[in-house]
C-alpha positions in Angstrom: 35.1 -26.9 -9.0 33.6 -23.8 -8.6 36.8 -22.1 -7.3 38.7 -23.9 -9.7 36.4 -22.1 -12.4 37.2 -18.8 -10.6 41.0 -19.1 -11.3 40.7 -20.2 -14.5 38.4 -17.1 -15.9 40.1 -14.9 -13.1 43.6 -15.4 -15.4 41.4 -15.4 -18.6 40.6 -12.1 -17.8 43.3 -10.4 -16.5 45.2 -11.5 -19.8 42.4 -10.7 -22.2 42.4 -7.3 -20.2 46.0 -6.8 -20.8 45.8 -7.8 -24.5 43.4 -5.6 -25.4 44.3 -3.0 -23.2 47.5 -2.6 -25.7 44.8 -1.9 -28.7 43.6 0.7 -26.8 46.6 2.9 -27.1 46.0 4.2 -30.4 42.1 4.9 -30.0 43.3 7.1 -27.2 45.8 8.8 -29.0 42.9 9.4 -32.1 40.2 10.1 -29.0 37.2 9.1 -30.8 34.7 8.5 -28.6 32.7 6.3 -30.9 35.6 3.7 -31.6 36.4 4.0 -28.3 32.9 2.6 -27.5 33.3 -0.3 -29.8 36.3 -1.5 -28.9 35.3 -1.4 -25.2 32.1 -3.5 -26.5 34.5 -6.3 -28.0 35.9 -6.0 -24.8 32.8 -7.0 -23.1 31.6 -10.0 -25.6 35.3 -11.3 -25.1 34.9 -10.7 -21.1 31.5 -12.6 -21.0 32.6 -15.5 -23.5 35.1 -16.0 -21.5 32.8 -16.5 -18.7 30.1 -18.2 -20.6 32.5 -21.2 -21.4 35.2 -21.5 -18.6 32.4 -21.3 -16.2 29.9 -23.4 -17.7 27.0 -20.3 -17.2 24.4 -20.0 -19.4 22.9 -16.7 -19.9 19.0 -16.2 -20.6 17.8 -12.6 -21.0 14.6 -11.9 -21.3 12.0 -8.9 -22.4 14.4 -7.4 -25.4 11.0 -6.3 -26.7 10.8 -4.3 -23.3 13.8 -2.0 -24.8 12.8 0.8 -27.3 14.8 2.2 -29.7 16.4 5.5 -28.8 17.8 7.1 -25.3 16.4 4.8 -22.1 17.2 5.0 -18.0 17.9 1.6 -17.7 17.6 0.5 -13.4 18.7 -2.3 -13.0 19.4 -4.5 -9.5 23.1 -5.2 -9.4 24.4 -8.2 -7.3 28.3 -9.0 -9.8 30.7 -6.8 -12.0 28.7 -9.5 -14.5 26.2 -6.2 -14.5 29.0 -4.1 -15.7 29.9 -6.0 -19.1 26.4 -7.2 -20.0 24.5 -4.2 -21.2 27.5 -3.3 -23.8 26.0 -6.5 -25.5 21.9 -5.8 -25.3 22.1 -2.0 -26.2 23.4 0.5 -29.1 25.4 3.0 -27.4 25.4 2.5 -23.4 26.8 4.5 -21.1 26.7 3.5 -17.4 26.6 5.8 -14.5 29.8 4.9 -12.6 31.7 5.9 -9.2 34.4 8.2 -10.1 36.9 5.5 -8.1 36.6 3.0 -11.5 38.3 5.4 -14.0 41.8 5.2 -11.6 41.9 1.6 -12.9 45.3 1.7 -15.3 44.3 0.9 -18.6 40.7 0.6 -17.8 39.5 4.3 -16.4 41.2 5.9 -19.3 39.0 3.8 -21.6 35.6 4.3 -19.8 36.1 8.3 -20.0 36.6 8.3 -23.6 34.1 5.9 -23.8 31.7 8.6 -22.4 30.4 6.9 -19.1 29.3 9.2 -16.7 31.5 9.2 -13.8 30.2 10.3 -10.2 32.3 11.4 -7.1 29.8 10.5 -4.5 31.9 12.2 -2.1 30.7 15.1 -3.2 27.4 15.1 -2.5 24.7 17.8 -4.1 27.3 18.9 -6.3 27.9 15.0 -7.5 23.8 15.1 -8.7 24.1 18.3 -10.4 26.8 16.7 -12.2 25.3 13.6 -12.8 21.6 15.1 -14.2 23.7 17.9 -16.7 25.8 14.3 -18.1 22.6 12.4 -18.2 20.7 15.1 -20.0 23.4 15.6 -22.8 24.3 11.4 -23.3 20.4 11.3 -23.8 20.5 14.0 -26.6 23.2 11.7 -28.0 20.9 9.3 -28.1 22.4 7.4 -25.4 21.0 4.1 -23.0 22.1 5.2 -19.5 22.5 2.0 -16.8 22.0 3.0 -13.5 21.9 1.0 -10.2 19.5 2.6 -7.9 20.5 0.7 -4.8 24.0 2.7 -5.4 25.8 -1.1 -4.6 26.3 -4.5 -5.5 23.8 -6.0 -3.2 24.0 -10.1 -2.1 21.3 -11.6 -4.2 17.8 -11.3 -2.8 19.0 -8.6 -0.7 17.0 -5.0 -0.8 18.9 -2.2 -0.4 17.3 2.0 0.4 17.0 3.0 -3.5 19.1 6.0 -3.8 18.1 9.6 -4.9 20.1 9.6 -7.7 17.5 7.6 -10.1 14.6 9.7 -8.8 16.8 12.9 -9.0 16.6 11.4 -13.1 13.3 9.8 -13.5 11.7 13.7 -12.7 13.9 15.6 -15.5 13.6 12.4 -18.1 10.7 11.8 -20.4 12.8 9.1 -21.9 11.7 5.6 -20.6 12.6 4.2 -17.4 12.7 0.6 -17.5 13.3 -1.5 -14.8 15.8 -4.8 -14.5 16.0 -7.8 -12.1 18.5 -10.5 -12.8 20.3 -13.2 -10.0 24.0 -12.4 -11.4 25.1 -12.8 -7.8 24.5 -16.3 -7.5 27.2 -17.4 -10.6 29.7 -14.4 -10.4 30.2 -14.1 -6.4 31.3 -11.1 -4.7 34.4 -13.5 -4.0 36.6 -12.8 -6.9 37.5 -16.5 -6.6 34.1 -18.2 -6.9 31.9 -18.3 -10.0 28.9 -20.9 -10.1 27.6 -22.6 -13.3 23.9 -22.9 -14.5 21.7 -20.3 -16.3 22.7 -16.9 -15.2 18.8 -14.3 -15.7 18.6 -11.0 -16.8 14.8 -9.9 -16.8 13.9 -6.8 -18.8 10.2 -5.3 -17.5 8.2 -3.0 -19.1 8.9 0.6 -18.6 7.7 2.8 -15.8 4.6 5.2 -15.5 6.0 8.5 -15.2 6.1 9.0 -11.4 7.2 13.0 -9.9 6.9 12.0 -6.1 9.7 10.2 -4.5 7.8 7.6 -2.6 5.4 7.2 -5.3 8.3 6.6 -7.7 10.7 4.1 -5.6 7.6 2.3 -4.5 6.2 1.4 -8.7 10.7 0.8 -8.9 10.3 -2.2 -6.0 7.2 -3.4 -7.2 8.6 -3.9 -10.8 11.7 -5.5 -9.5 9.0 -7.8 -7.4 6.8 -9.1 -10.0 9.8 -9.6 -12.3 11.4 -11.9 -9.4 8.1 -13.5 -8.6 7.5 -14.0 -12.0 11.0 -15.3 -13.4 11.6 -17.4 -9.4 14.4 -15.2 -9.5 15.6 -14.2 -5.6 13.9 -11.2 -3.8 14.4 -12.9 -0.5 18.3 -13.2 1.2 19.8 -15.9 -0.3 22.5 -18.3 1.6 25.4 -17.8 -1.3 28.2 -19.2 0.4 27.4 -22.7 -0.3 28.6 -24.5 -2.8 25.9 -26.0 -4.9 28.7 -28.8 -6.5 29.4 -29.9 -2.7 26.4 -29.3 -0.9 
């Protein structure tokens, strides 16, 4: 069933993609960031609908109050491309940090440029941070919530993963608040393009960060958020065995 699920939403999605990637022809041709931005946030509540319904997921999120008003650093674990749809449905104007490799998608990369999102070649090393902190500063003077994955990868759920420089690199030039995020995504929407699991799909929101300069000091309070939310919520912080089918175990 569960790869049966994984079709079915798999051809949901590529037609819903190629529907509304028709609309977006005109908001390209106007280039207005802001429409661009909404459209691309329908996209997102048709994308996880979609999901939601063909494969019987439930989604709880929890700690909105954990999310202030205003421009935020958002780090957040990230185990699907579930992590890539869901915060254009929880904030006002997000704008993820992306590899550069995304916006060559037909259709799709155009979008997420005029969108705004904050495209990194990680090929290019110091250069690709420079970049990254001058796009971050000015989308937060926009008033902007920035997504970032620190582990720099989709990770298996329960997997840790070397938090990259990128979010410390950002955490020491932000005053903004830097809140972290656990969630199990990767046990419904499998790295497997053909598998998606039902049940109730979390999304934990903590409390935000104490300011932290030092590098240790700051990755270290990162993994203990992401701990206490896991232990908290029985969410995985452990490897978890993902490539058994709960239906037919």
């Amino acid at each position: 069933m569960s790869i049966l699920r994984g079709v079915l939403f798999n051809l949901y999605l590529f037609w819903i993609t190629l529907f509304m990637g028709l609309g977006t022809i005109p908001i390209r041709l106007m280039k207005n960031q802001d429409l661009a931005l909404s459209y691309a946030k329908l996209w997102a509540r048709a994308v996880l609908a979609g999901f939601t319904r063909i494969c019987s997921v439930r989604i709880e999120v929890t700690g909105r109050e954990n999310l202030p008003p205003g421009p935020l650093l958002i780090a957040s674990q990230h185990q699907s491309f579930f992590d890539g749809f869901i915060w254009m449905t929880l904030v006002d104007r997000p704008d993820y940090i992306i590899k550069s490799e995304l916006t060559r998608i037909p259709v799709v990369g155009p979008m997420l440029l005029l969108t705004g999102m904050i495209a990194i070649d990680r090929k290019a090393g110091s250069k690709a941070l420079r970049n990254m902190m001058r796009d971050t500063k000015a989308a937060h003077a926009d008033d902007r919530q920035i997504i970032i994955f620190p582990e720099g990868t989709r990770t298996l759920p329960g997997e840790r993963h070397p938090i990259q420089p990128g979010i410390v690199a950002l955490a020491r030039q932000t005053d903004v608040p830097i809140v972290p995020v656990s969630t199990d995504s990767g046990l419904f929407w499998d790295r497997n393009a053909w598998l998606k699991r039902p049940g109730t799909l979390h999304v934990v929101i903590g409390q935000p960060l104490p300011p932290q300069q030092e590098r240790k000091a700051f990755t270290q309070a990162l993994e203990s958020a992401w701990d206490e939310l896991c232990t908290t919520h029985t969410l995985p912080r452990d490897p978890v065995d993902n490539s058994v089918d709960p239906e037919n175990a």
